[in-house]
C-alpha positions in Angstrom: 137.0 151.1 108.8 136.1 148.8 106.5 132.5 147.3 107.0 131.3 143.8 108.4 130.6 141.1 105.7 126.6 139.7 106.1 127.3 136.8 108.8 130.2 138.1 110.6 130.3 140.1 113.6 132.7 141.5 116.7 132.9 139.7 119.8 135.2 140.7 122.6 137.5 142.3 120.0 137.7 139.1 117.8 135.6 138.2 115.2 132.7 135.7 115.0 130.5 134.0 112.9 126.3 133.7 112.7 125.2 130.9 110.1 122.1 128.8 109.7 122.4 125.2 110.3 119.9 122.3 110.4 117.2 125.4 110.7 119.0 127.1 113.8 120.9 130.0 114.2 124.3 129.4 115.5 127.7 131.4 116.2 131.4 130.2 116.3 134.0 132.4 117.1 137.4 132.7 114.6 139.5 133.6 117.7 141.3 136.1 115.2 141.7 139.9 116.4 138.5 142.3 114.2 141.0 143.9 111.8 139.9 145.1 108.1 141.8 142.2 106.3 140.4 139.3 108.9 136.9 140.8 108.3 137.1 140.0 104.5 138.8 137.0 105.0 136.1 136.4 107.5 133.2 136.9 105.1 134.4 134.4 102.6 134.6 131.6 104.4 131.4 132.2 105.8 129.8 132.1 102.1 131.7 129.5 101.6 130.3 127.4 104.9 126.9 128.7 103.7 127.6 127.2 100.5 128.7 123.9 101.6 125.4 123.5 103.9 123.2 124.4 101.0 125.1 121.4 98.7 125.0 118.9 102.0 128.9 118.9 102.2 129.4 120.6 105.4 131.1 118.7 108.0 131.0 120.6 111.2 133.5 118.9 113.1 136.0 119.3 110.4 135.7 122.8 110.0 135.2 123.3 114.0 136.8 120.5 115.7 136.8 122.5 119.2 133.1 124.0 118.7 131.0 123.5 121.9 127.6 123.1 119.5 129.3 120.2 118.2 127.6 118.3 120.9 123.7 120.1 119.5 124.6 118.6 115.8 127.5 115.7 115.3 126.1 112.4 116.5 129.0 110.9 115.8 132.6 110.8 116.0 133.2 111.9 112.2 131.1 112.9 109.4 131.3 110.8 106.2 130.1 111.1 102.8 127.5 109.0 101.1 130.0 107.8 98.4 132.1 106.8 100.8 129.9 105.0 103.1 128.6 102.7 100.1 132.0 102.0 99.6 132.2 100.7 103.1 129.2 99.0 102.8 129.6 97.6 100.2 133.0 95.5 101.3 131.5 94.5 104.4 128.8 92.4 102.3 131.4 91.0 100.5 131.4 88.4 103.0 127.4 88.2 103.1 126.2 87.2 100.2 127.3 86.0 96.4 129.6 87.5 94.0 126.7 88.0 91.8 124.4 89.3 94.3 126.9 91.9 95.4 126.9 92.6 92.0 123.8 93.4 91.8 124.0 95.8 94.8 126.6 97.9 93.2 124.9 98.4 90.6 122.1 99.4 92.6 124.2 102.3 94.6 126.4 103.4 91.2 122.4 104.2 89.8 121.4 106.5 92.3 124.6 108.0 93.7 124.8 110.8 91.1 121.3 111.9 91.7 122.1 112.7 95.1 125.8 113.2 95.1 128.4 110.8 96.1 130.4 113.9 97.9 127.0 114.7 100.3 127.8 113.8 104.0 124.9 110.8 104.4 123.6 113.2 107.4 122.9 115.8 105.5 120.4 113.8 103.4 116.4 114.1 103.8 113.5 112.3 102.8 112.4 114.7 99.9 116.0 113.7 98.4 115.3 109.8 98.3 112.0 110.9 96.6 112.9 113.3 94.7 115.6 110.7 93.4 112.4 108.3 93.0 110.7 110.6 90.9 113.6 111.4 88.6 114.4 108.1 88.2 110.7 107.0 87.3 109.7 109.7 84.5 113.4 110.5 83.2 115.3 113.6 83.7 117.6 115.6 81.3 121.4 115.9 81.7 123.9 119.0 80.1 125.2 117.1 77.1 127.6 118.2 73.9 125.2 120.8 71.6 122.3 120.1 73.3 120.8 118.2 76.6 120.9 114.4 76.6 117.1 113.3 77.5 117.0 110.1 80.1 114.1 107.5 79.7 112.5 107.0 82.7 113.4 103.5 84.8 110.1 100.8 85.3 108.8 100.7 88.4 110.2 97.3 89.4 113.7 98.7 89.1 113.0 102.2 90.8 111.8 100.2 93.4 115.1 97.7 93.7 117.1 101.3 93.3 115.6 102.2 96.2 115.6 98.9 98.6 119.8 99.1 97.8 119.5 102.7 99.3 117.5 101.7 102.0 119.7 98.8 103.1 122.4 101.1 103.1 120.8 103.8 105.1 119.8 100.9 108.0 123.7 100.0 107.7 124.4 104.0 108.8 121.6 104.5 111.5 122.4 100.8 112.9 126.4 102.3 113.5 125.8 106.0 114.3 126.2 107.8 110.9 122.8 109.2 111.3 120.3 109.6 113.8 117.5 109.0 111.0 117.0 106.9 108.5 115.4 109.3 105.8 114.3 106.2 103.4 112.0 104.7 107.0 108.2 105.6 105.9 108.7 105.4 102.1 106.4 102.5 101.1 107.2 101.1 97.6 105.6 102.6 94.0 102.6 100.4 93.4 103.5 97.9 90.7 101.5 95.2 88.7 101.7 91.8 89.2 103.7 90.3 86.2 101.8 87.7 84.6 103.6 84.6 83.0 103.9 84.5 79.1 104.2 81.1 77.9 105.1 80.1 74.1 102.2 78.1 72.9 103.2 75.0 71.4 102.6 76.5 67.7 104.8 79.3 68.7 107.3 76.7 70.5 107.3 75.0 67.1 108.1 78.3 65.2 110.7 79.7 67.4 112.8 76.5 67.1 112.7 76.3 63.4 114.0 80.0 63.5 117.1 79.0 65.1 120.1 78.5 62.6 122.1 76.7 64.6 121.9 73.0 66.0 123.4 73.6 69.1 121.5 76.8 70.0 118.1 74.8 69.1 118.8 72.5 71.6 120.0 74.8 74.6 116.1 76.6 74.2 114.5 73.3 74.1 116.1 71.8 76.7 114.8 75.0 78.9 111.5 75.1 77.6 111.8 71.1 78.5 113.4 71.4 82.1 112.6 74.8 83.7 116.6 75.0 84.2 117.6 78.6 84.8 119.9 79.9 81.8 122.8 79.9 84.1 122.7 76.3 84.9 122.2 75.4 80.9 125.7 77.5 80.3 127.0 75.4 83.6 125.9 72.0 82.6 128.2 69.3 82.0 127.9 65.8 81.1 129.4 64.4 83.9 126.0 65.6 85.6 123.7 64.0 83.3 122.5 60.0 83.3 120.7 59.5 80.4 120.4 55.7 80.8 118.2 56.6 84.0 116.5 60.0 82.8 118.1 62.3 85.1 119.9 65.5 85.3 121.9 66.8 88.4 121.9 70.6 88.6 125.4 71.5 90.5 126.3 75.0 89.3 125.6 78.0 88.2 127.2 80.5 86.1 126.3 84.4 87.1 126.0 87.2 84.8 129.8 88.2 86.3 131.5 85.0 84.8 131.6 83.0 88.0 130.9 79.7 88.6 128.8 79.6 91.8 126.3 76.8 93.6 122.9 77.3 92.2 120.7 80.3 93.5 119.4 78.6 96.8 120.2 75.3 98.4 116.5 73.8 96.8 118.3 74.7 93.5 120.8 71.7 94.2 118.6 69.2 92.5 117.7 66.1 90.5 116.1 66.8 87.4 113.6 63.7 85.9 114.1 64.2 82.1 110.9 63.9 79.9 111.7 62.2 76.7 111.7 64.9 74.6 115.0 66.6 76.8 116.4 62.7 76.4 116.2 62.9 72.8 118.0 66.7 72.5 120.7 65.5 75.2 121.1 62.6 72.8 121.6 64.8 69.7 123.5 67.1 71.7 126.4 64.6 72.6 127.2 64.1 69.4 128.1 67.7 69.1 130.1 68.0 72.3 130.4 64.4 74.3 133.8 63.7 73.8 134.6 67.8 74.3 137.8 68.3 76.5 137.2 68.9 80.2 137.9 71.3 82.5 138.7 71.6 86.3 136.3 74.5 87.4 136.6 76.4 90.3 133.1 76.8 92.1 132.4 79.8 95.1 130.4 77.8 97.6 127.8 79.5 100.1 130.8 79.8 102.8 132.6 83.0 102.5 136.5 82.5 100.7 135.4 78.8 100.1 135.6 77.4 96.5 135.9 73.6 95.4 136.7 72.4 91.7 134.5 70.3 89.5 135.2 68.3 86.6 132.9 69.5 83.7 132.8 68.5 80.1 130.4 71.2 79.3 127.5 69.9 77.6 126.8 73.3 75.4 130.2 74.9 73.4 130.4 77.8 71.4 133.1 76.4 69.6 130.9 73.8 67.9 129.8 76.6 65.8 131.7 79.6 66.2 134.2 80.6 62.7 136.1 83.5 64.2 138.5 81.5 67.0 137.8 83.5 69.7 134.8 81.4 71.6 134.9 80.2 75.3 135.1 77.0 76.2 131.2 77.6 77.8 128.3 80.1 76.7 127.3 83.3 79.0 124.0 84.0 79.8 123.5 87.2 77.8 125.1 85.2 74.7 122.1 82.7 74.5 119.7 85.4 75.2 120.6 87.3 72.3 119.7 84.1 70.4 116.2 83.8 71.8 115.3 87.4 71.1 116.7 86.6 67.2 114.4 83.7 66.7 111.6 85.4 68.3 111.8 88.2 65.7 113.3 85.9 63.2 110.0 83.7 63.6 107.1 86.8 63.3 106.6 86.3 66.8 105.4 88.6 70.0 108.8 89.5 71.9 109.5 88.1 75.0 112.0 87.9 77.9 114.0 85.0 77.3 113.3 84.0 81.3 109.8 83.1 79.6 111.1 79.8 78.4 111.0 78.1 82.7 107.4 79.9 82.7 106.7 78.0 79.7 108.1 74.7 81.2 105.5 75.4 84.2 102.7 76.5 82.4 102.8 73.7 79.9 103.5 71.2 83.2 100.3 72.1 84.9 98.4 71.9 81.6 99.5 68.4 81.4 97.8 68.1 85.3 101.6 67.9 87.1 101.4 68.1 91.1 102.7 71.9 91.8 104.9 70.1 94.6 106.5 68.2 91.7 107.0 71.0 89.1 108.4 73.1 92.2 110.7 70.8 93.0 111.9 70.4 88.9 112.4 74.0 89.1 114.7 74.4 92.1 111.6 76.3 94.5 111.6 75.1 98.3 107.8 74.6 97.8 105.3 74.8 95.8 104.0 78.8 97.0 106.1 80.3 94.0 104.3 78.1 91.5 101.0 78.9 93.2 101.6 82.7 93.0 103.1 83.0 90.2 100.8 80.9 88.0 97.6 80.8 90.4 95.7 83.3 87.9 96.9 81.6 85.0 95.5 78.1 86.5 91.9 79.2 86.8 91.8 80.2 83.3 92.4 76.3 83.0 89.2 75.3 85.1 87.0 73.7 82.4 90.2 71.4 81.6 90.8 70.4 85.3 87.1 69.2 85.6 87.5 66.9 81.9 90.3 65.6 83.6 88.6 65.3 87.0 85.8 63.1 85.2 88.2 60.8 83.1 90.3 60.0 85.9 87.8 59.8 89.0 84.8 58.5 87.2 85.7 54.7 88.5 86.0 55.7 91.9 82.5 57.3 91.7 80.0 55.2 94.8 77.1 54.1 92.6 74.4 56.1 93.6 70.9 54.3 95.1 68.3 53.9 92.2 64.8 55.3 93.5 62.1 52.7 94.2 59.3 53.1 92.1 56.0 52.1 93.2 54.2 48.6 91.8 50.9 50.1 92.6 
């Protein structure tokens, strides 16, 4: 007689099985008579249960649909795998949020999936996964490759942190619907990051990185941003039909996201009138003669109302063609096009790299030096109030104290009460 596999056991005359799950001992019967061949056959799907608890793919009502412990450990009418669920998820916001912003998410999910292994049931995962996922994310890992292992640079903390807010929002989706009765991502706190501070182009610098541009056209899209504070995708959005010179203003109606689409701008406050310095009159003016008489285009534009789009008319003020020799440019530019040009006149220019988002910090830093109301320059740069500009630049502005009192003196010295002259004494 041959003799029982670790795990398997008689019961009644049938066979039976003892396994560990979720740190308890349990037993489900085979209902199979206890023969030689059934006890083999017996043993290997044990290991093989055994194994799929270890990797966090064991679903326990598939494999036991009838089990009375099924009641102890499924919470819910059906297991489901994490790969899965994000797929779920990740249709349902669909009708949530922008095409961008969902975007965004996937990429979020598509990141950290492969640490933990799309095929994983989602209740199988713990805590010390997410942070082991932190951790490998934040100081790099190394992956099999051909000849040798392929080393991973480790992620910033900013974008371990978004990684992990994607993960958590998914994980309140499952708990909130009865895929899991934790959420293993509750009690992490985010990684401790510093507080970005704004790096404006000096004026000198402003001067150099212009001059380091070849083109007309691509000189005029950075000082126009450094000049308005637009966000790159409303420069690549812009069209004339949105722009009064005779009056000095600029409408801001669309955006265009890093996924091609035209959308409304980021947030209603975005919808704006821009008042155009002279300086950003003077490019627009140079400008049209490049593009004014350009051919226009009915655009199709998502509005903030799921499935709803509406089409403007837009001669786009900024064209690749104008300079473009190979035939194959767009009839607008994309965001990461220009931003290749800013990081080519940096280094073109000798000067310190820097993100090209640095050209609407510039726009505010350079405002506030010139004493604008935060209100105002808010308002130029699409915020709802003025807190952004406050916390963003608040450290920044101190560092401008002595130059607030000069002006302080200039402009209140007139309405200063004249103060009593002491009475001196005739005695």
């Amino acid at each position: 007689m041959a003799k029982y596999p670790t795990g398997v056991e008689n019961h009644g005359g049938n066979l039976r099985l003892w396994f560990i799950y979720k740190g308890e001992r349990v037993r489900e019967s085979l209902g199979v008579p206890d023969t030689p061949k059934n006890r083999k056959i017996a043993g290997e799907l044990r290991t093989s249960i055994c194994f799929a608890i270890k990797m966090g793919t064991f679903d326990y009502a598939e494999q036991f649909p009838s089990s009375p412990n099924l009641t102890r450990f499924v919470t819910t009418k059906r297991e489901i795998t994490i790969g899965d669920l994000a797929d779920k998820w990740l249709s349902i916001k669909e009708t949530e949020i922008a095409g961008s912003t969902l975007d965004r998410y996937r990429s979020k999910i598509k990141n950290s999936l492969p640490f933990i292994g799309s095929n994983r049931l989602v209740s199988s995962i713990t805590q010390e996964d997410i942070l082991n996922l932190r951790k490998e994310l934040l100081t790099g890992f190394q992956t099999p490759g051909y000849m040798h292992k392929v080393i991973r640079k480790g992620r910033s903390v900013p974008t371990v942190n978004s990684y992990i807010s994607g993960l958590t929002s998914l994980f309140r989706f499952a708990l909130a619907n009865n895929y899991i009765a934790s959420d293993p991502t509750a009690n992490i706190t985010p990684l401790r990051k510093g507080k970005p501070e704004p790096d404006p182009l000096t004026r000198e610098e402003f001067v150099r990185m212009i001059d380091a541009f070849r083109e007309r056209q691509i000189r005029n899209i950075w000082s126009l941003a450094v000049y308005t504070g637009m966000r790159h995708g409303e420069i690549c959005a812009l069209a004339w039909e949105d722009i009064d010179l005779k009056a000095g203003t600029l409408s801001v109606r669309r955006n265009l996201a890093k996924v091609g689409e035209f959308t409304l701008p980021k947030t209603a406050a975005g919808e704006r009138t821009i008042n155009l310095i002279r300086p950003a009159i003077e490019i627009l003016r140079d400008q049209s003669e490049l593009t004014r008489l350009s051919k226009q285009h009915d655009i199709p534009v998502t509005q903030r109302e799921y499935g709803r789009k509406t089409t403007h008319k837009c001669t786009f003020v900024f064209i690749p063609s104008v300079s473009a020799t190979n035939g194959r440019s767009g009839d607008h530019y994309s965001v990461g096009s220009i931003s290749q040009s800013w990081d080519a006149a940096l280094k073109r220019a000798g000067l310190k790299h820097r993100k090209a988002y640095q050209s609407r910090h510039t726009y505010a830093c350079w405002s506030l030096s010139a004493g604008a109301n935060p209100n105002f320059i808010a308002s130029q740069m699409g915020h709802t109030n003025a807190q952004m500009v406050y916390q963003v630049y608040g450290a920044w502005m101190e560092e401008t104290n002595s130059e607030q009192v000069a002006m302080l003196n200039q402009k209140l010295s007139d309405f200063a009460p004249p103060m009593p002259h002491s009475k001196v004494s005739n005695s």
